[in-house]
N, C-alpha and C positions, 0 to 999 in steps of 0.2 A: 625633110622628113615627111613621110606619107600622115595623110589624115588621120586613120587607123592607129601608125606609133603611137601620136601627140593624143589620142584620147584616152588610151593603156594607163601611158605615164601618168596624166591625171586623174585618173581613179587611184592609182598607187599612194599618190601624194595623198589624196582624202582622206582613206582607211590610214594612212599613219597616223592623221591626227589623233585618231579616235580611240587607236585600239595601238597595242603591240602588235609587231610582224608574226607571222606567223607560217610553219615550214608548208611547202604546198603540197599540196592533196597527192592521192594518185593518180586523180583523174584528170589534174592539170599537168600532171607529168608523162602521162596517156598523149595526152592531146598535142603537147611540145614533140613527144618521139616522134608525133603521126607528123605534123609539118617537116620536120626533119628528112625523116623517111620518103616525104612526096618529093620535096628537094631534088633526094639522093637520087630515087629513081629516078629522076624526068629530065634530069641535068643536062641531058643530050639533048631534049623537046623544049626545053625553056625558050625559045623566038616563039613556040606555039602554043605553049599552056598557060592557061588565065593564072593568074597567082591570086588575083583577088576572091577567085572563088574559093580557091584555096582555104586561103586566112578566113571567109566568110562560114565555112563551115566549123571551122575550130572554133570561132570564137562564140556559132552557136550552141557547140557541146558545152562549153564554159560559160554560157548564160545561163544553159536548164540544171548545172551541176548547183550553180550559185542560188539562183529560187528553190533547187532543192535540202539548201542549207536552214533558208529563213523561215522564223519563226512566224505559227497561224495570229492572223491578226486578233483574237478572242482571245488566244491562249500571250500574248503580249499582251492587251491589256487588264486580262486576269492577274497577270502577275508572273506569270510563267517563266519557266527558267529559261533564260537569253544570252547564257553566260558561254553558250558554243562548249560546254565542258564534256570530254566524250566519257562514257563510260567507267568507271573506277578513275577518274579523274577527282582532283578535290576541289569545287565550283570555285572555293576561293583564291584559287591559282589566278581566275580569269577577271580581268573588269568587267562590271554588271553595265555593259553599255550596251544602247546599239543604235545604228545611224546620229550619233551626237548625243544621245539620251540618254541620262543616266537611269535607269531605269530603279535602281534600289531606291534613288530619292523620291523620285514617283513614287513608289509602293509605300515609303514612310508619311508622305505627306497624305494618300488616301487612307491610311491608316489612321493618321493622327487626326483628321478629320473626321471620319467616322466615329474617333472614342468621342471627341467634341459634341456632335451632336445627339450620341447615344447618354452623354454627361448633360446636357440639357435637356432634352427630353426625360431623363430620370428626376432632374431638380423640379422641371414644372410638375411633375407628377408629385411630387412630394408637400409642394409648394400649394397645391391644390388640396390633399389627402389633410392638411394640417387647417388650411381654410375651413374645411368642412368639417371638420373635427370642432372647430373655435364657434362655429355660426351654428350648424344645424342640429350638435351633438347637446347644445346647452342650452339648459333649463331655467327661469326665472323660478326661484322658492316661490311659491304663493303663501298669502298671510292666513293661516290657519286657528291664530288665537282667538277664543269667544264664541267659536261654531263649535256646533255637538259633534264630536264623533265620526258619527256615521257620515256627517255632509262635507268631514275633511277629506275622509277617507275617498271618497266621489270625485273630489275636486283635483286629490293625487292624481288621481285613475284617470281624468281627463287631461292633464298638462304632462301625460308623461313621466310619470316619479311612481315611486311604490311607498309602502309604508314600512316603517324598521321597525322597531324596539316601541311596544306601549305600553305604556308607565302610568302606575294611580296615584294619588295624593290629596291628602285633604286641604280644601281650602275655601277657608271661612268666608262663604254667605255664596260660595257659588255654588247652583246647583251640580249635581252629579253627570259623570258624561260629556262635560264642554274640556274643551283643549285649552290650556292653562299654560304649556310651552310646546315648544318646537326644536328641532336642531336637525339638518341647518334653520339658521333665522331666516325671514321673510326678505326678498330682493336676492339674495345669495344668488350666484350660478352655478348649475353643476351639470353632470354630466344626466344626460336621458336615461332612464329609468332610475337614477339614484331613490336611497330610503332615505327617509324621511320620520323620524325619531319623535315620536307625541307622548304628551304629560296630561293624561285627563282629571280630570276632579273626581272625586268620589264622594260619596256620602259623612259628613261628617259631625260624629257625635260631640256633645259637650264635654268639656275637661276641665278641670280644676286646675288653676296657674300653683304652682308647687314655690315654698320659700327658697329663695338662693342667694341670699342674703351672706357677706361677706367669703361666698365660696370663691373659686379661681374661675375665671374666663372657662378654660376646658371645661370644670367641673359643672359650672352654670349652663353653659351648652349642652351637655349629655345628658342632666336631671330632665333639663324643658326637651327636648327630642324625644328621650323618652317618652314625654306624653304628648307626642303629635304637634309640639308648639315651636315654631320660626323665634330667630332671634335676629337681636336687630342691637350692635353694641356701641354705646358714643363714649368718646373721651372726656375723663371728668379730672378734676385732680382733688387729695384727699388728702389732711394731715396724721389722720386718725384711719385710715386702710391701706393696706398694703398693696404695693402697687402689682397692678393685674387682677385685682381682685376687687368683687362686686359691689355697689358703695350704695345702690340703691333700685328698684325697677318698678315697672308699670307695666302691665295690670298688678296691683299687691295680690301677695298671698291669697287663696281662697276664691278668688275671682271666678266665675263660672263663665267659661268663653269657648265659644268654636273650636275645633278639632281645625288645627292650622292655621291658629290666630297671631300673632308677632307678640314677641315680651324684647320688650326695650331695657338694655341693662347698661348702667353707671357703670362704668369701668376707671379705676384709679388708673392715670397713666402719671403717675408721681407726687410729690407733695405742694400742695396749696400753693405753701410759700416760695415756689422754688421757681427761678427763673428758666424759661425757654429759649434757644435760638431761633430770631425766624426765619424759616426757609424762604427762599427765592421763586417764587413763581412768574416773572417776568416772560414776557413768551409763550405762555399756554393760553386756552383757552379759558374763559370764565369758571367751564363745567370742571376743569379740570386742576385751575387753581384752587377751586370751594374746597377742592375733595382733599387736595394736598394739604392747606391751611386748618379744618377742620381736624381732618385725620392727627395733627401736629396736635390739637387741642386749643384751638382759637377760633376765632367767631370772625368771619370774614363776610363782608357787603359789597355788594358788585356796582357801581354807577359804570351808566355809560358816556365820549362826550365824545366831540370833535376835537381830534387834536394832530398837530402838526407834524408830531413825531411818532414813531414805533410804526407797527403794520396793522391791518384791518382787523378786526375782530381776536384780538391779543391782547393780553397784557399788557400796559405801559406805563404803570408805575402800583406800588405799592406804600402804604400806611399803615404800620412803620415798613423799613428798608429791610431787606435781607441781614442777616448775619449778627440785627438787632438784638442785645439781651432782654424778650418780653416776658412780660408776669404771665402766669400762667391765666389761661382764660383771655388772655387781652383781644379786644375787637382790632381788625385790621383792614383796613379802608383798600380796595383794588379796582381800580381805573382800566375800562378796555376800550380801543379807539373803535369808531363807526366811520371811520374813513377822515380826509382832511374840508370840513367845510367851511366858508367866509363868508355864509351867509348867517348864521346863527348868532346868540347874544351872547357878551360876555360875561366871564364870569368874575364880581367881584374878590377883591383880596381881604380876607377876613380874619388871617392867622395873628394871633398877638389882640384880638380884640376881645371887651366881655360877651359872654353870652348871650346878652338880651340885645348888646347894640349889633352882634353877628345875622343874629335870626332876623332880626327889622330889616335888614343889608340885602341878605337871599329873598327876604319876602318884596322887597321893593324893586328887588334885579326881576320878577319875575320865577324866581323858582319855590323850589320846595325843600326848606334843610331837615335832617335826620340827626339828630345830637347822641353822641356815644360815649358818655364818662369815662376816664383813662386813669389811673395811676400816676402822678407826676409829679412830685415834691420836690420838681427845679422851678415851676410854674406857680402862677397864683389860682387858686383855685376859682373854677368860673373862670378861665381863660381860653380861648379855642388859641388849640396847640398844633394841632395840623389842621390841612381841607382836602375834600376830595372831588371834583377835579382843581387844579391848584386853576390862580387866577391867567400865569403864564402859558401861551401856546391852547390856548383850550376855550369851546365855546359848546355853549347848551343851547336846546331848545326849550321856549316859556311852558312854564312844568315840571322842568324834570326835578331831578332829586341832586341835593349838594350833601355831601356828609363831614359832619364838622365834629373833630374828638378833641372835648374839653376837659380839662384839668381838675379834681376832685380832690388834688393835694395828694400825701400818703395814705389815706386812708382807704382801707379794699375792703370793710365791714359793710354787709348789705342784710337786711332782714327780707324775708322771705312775705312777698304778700298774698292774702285768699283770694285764691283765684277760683273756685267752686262753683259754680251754675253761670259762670260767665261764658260767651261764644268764644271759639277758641281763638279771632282775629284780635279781641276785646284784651285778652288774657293776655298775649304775644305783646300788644302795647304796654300794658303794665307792667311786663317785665322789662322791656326796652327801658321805661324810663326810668326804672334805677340800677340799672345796665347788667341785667341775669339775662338769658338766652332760652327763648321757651322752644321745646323739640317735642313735638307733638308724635303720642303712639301714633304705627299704622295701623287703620283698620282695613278690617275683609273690604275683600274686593266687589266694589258699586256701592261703598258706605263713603258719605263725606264725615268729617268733624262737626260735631254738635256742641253741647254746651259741655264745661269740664266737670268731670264724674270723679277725679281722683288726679291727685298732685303729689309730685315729691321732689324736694322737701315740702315739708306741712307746711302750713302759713306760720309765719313768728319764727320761723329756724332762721340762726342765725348764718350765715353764709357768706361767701367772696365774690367780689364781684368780679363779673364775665361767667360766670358756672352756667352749664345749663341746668335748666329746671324743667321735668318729666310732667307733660299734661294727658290724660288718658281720658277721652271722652266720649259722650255716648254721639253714636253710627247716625246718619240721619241720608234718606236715599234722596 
């Protein structure tokens, strides 16, 4: 077989692979007649006519017909249609191939490539748009309480913030014009230009404290507002008021006090004799246990120690236990750990022993006891009935404080003693030590406690012990 045949044939094989056959042209059928037709004519000449030139000319009509089929290289790899589909043809009659390439996959994969990177290029921009938003967009609050006015206002205007809502109010001993609160508070973050919400002082005249003497909570609060006056309400318990309702206050009636001065009022939260559940404070913070135990209507004392158990700066044990039925008023011992150390002193075991041989015990360990009379007619009176930090798992530093609640038997009768021109630390002991709970008014703001000007109960009232007792004293700067 000539050269020429065997190269035919394998282009034929090729294009099978690739593609379906397909019917041939006209101008491959042009090209067959014209060999034919040389043939026919020369049939007589054939010892003297070349044939290879022949076939060489055909085969170059069918080389320039076949480059005039294929597709521009731009418009291939644009994507261009390669499907050979002619005119009113339906493209998907034809395989998207050409020379072994499938060309639809191509076009899928630069596509899908391209959302890819158009899908990350969107995320980093986003990713950026939200950084910027988090770092450059936010403002530290600045601490604006205690400056006048004008110099908060200066201080907005320089960090970036504006000013909101400015609000007056009186409050006793501070001049007029200083910022008195804030909202947001100080540290907060917020967004650049946020407002910033100020409470100035204003001028404030004297006011008479008004009786509200056995009125209701609501009604005691709305008489003292009325006249410009803060309250400030502690839990008492009362056999003789009804409960919610006012049992006794500080400043008394008639008092002549500052326009925005605080009245501390006795509030009955049930009867004297009546037992309490104690809540569970275990797990919070110190600030946060005070607030619980108190709010309950009990008198709670915080030591700190070394101990082996619980978490840092938490609760870890309680005096008495949760769910305990206490008397009302009853003091209760709470323990928060300062971490676990092995170097500090221990603490002796003192529960079950008398009072005097207790106190010699803590004072010989090293420390400092705190005695708190209890309620307990299972006990001998003069007994230390619980300790705080117990002797197990727990070590102090020389100094600190041990609290130790001894037994007074049944009896919860306490008289009331004169605490009158005493300093108000002086007074606070005296109550301790026949176990009443002194809660001292607040006074205006840059006033410390001075010596007491007014108490309630009077001295000589007879009383329960654990109550607190109202001291109202004169301001000293």
């Amino acid at each position: 077989m000539p050269w020429w045949k065997r190269t035919k044939q394998t282009e034929s094989v090729t294009e099978t692979e690739v593609a379906p056959p397909k019917e041939s042209t006209a101008t491959e059928t042009s090209a067959i007649l014209s060999v034919e037709e040389s043939r026919a004519g020369n049939s007589v000449q054939s010892d003297t006519v070349d044939d290879d030139a022949v076939i060489s000319d055909v085969l170059s009509g069918l080389r320039a017909d076949l480059q005039s089929q294929l597709p521009d290289a731009d418009e291939f790899l644009a994507g261009g249609d390669t499907t050979g589909a002619a005119d009113g043809e339906n493209p998907s009659e034809h395989t998207n191939t050409f020379m072994g390439l499938d060309v639809s996959v191509a076009k899928r994969r630069r596509t899908y490539l391209t959302l890819v990177i158009v899908g990350l290029v969107t995320l980093l921009l986003m990713v950026g748009g939200v950084w910027a938003w988090l770092t450059y967009g936010q403002i530290t609050v600045p601490d604006l309480v205690g400056q006048p006015s004008t110099e908060a206002i200066k201080v907005l205007n320089e960090v970036g913030l504006k000013v909101g809502a400015m609000n007056e109010t009186e409050v006793a001993g501070v001049e007029p014009g200083i910022v008195v609160n804030q909202d947001p508070i100080v540290d907060k973050k917020v967004r650049r230009g946020s407002a910033v919400d100020l409470t100035v002082s204003m001028a404030a005249d004297n006011v008479l404290v008004p009786d509200v003497t056995g009125k209701t909570r609501e009604a005691a609060r709305e008489t003292l507002s009325a006249e410009r006056l803060s309250v400030e309400e502690i839990p008492t318990f009362s056999n003789t008021v009804q409960t919610g309702s006012v049992v006794g206050f500080l400043p008394t009636a008639g008092t002549e006090v500052p326009g925005g001065s605080t009245v501390s009022l006795l509030v009955a939260k049930g009867a004297a004799d009546a037992t309490v559940e104690m809540p569970k404070v275990l797990g919070l913070t110190a600030e946060a246990a005070e607030t619980v135990l108190r709010e309950a209507g009990f008198n709670p004392h915080i030591y700190y120690a070394s101990t082996s158990f619980g978490n840092l700066d938490e609760v870890v044990a309680q005096t008495p236990s949760s769910k305990t039925a206490a008397t009302s008023g009853a003091v209760v011992l709470v323990l928060v750990s300062r971490g676990n150390s092995t170097t500090e002193l221990t603490v002796p075991e003192l529960v079950g022993k008398p009072r005097a041989e207790a106190e010699t015990s803590v004072s010989a360990a090293g420390f400092a006891a705190e005695i708190f009379e209890i309620v307990d007619s299972s006990v001998a009176t003069g007994t230390v009935v619980a300790q705080t930090p117990p002797s197990k798992d727990s070590l102090l530093k020389a100094g600190d404080s041990l609290g130790l609640l001894v037994s007074r038997g049944a009896d919860t009768a306490v008289t009331v003693p004169n605490l009158l021109s005493q300093d108000s630390s002086t007074a606070a002991v005296a109550l301790q030590a026949v176990g009443l709970v002194a809660r001292i008014v607040p006074l205006p703001v840059g006033l410390q406690p001075g010596l007491v000007a007014q108490q309630f109960p009077a001295d000589g009232t007879a009383y329960r012990l654990g109550l607190p007792v109202l001291l109202y004293t004169e301001g000293t700067r």
